[in-house]
C-alpha positions in Angstrom: 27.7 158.7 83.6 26.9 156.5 81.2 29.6 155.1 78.3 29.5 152.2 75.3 32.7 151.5 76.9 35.0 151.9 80.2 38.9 151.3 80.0 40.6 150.4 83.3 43.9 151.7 82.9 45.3 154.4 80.9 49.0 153.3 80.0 49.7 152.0 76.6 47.1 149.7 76.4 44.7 151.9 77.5 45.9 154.7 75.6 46.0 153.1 72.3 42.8 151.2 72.2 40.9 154.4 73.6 42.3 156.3 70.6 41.2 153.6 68.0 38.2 153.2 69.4 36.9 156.8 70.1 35.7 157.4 67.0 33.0 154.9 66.9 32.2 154.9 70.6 31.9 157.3 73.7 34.2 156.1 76.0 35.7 156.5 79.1 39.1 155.7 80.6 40.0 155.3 84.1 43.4 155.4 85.7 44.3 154.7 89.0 47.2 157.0 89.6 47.6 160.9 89.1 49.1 160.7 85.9 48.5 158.4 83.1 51.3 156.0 82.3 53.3 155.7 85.9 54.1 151.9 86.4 55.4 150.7 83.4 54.7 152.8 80.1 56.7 155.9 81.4 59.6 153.5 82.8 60.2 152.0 79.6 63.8 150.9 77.8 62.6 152.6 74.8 63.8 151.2 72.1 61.7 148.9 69.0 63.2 145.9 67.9 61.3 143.4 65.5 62.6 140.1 67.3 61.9 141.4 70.9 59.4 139.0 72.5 60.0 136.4 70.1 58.1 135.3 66.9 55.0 135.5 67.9 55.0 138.6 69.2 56.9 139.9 65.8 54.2 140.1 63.6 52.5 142.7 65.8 55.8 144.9 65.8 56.3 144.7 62.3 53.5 145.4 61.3 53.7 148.4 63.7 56.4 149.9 61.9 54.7 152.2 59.7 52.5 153.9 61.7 55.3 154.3 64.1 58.1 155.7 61.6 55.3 158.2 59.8 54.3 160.0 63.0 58.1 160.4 63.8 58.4 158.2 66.8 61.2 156.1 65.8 64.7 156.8 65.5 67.8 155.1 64.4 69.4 153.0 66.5 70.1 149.1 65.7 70.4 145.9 67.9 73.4 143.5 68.5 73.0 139.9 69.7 76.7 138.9 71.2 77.7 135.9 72.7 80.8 133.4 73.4 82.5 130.9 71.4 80.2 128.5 73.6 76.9 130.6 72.7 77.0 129.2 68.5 73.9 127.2 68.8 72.0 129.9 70.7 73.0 132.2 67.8 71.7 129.9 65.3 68.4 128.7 67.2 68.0 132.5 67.2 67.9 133.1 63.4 66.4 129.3 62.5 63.4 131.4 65.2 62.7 134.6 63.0 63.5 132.7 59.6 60.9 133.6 56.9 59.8 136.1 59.1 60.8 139.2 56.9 63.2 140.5 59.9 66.9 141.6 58.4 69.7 139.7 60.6 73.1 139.7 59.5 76.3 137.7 61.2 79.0 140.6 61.9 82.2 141.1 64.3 81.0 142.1 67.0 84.3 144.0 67.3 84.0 146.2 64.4 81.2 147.9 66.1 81.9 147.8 70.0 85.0 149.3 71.2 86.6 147.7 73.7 84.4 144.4 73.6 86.4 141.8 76.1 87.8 139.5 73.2 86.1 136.4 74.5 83.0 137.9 73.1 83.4 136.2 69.3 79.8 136.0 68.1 77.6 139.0 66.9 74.4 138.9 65.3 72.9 142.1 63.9 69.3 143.6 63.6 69.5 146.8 61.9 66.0 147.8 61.7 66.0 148.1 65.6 65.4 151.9 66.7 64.4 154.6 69.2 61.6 154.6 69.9 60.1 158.3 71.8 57.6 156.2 74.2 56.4 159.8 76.0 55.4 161.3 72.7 53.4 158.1 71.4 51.7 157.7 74.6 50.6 161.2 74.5 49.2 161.0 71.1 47.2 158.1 71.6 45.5 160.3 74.8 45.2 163.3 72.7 43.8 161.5 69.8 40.9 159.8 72.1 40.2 163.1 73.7 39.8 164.7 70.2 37.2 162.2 69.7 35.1 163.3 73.0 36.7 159.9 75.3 36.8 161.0 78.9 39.7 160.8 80.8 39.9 160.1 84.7 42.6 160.4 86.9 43.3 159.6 90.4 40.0 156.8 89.7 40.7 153.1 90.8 38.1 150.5 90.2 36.5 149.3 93.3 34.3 146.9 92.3 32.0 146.0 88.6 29.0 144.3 88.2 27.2 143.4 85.3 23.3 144.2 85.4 20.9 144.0 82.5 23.7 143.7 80.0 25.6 146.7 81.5 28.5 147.1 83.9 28.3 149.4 86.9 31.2 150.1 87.8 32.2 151.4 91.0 35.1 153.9 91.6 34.3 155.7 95.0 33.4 158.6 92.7 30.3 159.2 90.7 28.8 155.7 89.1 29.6 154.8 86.0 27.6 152.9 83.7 29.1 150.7 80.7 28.0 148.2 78.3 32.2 147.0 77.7 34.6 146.8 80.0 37.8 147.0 79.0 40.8 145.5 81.3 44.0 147.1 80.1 45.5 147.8 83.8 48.6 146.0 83.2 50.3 144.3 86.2 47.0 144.7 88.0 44.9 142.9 85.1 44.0 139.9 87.1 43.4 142.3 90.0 40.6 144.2 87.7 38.9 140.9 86.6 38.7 139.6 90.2 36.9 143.0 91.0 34.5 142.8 88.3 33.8 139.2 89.0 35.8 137.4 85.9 38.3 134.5 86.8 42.2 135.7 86.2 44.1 134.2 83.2 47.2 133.9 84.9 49.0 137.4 84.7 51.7 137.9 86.2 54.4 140.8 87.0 57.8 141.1 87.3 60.4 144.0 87.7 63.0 144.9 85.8 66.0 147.3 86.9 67.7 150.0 84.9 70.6 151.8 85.8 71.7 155.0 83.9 75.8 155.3 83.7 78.4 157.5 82.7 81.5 155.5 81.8 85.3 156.3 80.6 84.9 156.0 77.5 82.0 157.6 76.8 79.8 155.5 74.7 80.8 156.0 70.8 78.7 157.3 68.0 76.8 155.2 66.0 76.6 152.1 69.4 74.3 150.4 68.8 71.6 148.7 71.9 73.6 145.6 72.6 72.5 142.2 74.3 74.0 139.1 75.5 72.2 136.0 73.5 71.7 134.4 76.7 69.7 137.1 78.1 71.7 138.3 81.1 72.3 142.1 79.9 71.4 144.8 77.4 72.5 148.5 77.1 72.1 151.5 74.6 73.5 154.4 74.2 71.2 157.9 75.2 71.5 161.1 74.6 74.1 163.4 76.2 77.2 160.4 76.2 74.8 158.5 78.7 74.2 155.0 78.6 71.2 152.7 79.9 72.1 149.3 81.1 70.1 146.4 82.5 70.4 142.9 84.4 67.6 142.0 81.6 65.7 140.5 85.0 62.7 139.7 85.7 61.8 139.6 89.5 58.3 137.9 90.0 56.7 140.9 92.0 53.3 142.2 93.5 51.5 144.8 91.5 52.7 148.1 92.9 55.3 151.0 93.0 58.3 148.8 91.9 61.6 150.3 93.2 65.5 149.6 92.3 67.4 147.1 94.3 71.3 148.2 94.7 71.9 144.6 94.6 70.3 144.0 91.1 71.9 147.3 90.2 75.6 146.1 91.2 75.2 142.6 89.2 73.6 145.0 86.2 77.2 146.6 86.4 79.6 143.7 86.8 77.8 142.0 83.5 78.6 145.2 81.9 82.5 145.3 83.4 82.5 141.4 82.2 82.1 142.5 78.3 83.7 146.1 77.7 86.8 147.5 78.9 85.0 150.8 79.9 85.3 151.9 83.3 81.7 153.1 85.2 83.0 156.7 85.9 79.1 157.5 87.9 75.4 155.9 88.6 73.4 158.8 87.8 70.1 157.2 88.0 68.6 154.2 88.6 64.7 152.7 88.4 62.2 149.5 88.0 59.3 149.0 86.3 56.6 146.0 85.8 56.3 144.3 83.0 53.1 141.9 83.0 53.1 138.4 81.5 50.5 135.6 80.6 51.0 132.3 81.6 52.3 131.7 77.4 54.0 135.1 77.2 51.7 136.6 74.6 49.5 139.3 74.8 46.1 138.8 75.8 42.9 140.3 73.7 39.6 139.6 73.4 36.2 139.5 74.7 36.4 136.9 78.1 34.3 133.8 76.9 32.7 133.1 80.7 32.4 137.1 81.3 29.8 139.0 78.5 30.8 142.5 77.9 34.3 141.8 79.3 37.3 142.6 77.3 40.9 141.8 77.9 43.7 144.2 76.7 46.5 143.3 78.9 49.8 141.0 79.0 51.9 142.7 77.1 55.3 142.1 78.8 57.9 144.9 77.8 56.6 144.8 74.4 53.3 146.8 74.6 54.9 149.8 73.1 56.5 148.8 70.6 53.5 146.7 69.0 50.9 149.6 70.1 49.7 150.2 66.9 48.7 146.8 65.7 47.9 145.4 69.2 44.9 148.7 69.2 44.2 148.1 65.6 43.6 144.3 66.2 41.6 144.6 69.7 39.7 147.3 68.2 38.2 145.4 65.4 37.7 142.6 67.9 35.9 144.9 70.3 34.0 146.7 67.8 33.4 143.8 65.9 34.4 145.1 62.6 37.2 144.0 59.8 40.8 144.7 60.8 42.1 147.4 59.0 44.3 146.4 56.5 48.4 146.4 58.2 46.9 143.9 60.3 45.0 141.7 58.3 46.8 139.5 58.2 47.1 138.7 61.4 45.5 135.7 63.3 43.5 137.5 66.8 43.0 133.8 67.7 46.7 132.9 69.2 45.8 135.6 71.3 42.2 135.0 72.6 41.7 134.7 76.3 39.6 131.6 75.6 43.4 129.9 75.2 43.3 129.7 79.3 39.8 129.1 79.8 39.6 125.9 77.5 42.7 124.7 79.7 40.4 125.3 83.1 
């Protein structure tokens, strides 16, 4: 079977980048598991904020905002920063971070809009643009859209092994051979993983699991909550549908690429954060769950064609932020792939912060 390009992995990276490249390409996309999505896409928090994953991340979710709000995806939701009398110069290192940037931040009582807030929690910092965000629906557009342009989609297909011959990959699945002249690396916690079997140093990716617990508490969260964090980064929760709410440690475990599970003891410290700022009692666990979130040694995305690997393309390292920035990220990595102009919501934006020549020009 021969393709311009083969994707290794079809999560959000995947996804996206086969649907904006389709058109110009035949492609092919191969994922590991039985269903598309598994590890980390369909585990998501599900929400979009602007200043998630910091300011150099926030260009590519802004600029996202568009696409993501016309095709319905997004729904209204809003973030609060809190923190402690103690926590003032974290709130203000916070704003001095996104300053210019365009994102709408407003000091508030964090009071007027969480009731029963423990009083000790003084500070609140408000990001109104923050929303739902329907992660299952986007994901499955972005397949549906690359299979309307004639990309192949295999499950249940793990790389084995590639090898570059003649200016193509062969690439080796335990099924029928494939033959590609790109190969794409958007497998997510298992990015370095992929480049080891196709012969291409790692860049340093990591994963990590994070825990999320969903509650039901007395009282039920209020209308119009919105997700709320603590500044320092040790918990967040948002309200869901049905009087639920989510709640995490905000953790980050270093773990092994693979099926990550709950721990009850990450759950129980997820909970007593939660009892440490609201007066609500946790009337039931109803569900609990990890996922992996994969990170560069610099915490930003990685994409780009592998300076020491022809033909070899990196789409991965997207922490927990690939979803929200899915639009630009496939936009930008498609013109880079495809080697044509950026279309123009993402013009603007320098590919060069996140080349993987940034590691190799460290080697």
């Amino acid at each position: 079977m021969r393709y311009d390009i083969a994707i290794i992995g079809a999560g959000i990276a995947g996804a996206s980048l086969a649907a904006a490249v389709a058109p110009h390409a035949r492609v092919v996309i191969l994922e590991a598991e039985e269903r598309p999505g598994y590890h980390a896409t369909g585990r998501s928090a599900a929400f979009w904020s602007e200043t998630y994953g910091g300011p150099w991340v926030q260009p590519l979710t802004s600029a996202s905002e568009s696409a993501l709000r016309t095709g319905g995806f997004l729904d209204a939701l809003g973030s609060l920063q809190i923190g402690r009398a103690a926590d003032a110069s974290k709130i203000d290192a916070f704003l001095r971070a996104f300053e210019g940037s365009g994102v709408p931040l407003e000091r508030v009582d964090p009071h007027s809009m969480i009731p029963g807030l423990l009083p000790d929690w003084t500070l609140g910092l408000f990001e109104p643009s923050c929303a739902y965000i329907d992660v299952a629906a986007l994901h499955a557009s972005y397949l549906a859209e690359a299979r309307r342009h004639g990309a192949a989609l295999l499950l249940d297909t793990p790389l084995s092994r590639a090898t570059r011959e003649g200016g193509v990959w062969r690439v080796e699945t335990g099924g029928a051979p494939i033959a590609a002249a790109i190969l794409v690396d958007a497998a997510g916690a298992w990015a370095d993983q992929v480049a080891g079997r196709a012969g291409v140093a790692p860049v340093g990716i990591r994963a990590f699991r994070r825990n999320m617990v969903q509650l039901r508490t007395d009282p039920a969260p209020p209308v119009g909550l919105p997700h709320v964090s603590d500044i320092n980064g040790t918990f967040y929760f948002k309200p869901e549908v049905g009087g639920r709410l989510w709640l995490s440690p905000h953790d980050e475990i270093p773990a092994e690429p693979g099926d990550a599970q709950p721990e009850e003891i990450d759950v129980a410290i997820a909970i007593d954060r939660f009892e440490h700022a609201v007066d609500w009692r946790v009337a039931r666990v109803e569900h609990r769950w990890a996922g992996l979130r994969s990170f560069a040694p610099d915490r930003l995305p990685v994409y780009g064609f592998d300076p020491e690997a022809p033909g070899f393309f990196w789409c991965a390292g997207q922490g927990g932020f690939g979803i929200q920035t899915a639009p630009a990220a496939a936009a930008l990595a498609a013109a880079l792939l495809l080697g044509t102009a950026p279309e123009a919501f993402v013009a603007a934006i320098d590919p060069a912060r996140y080349a993987p020549n940034r590691f190799r020009s460290l080697a």
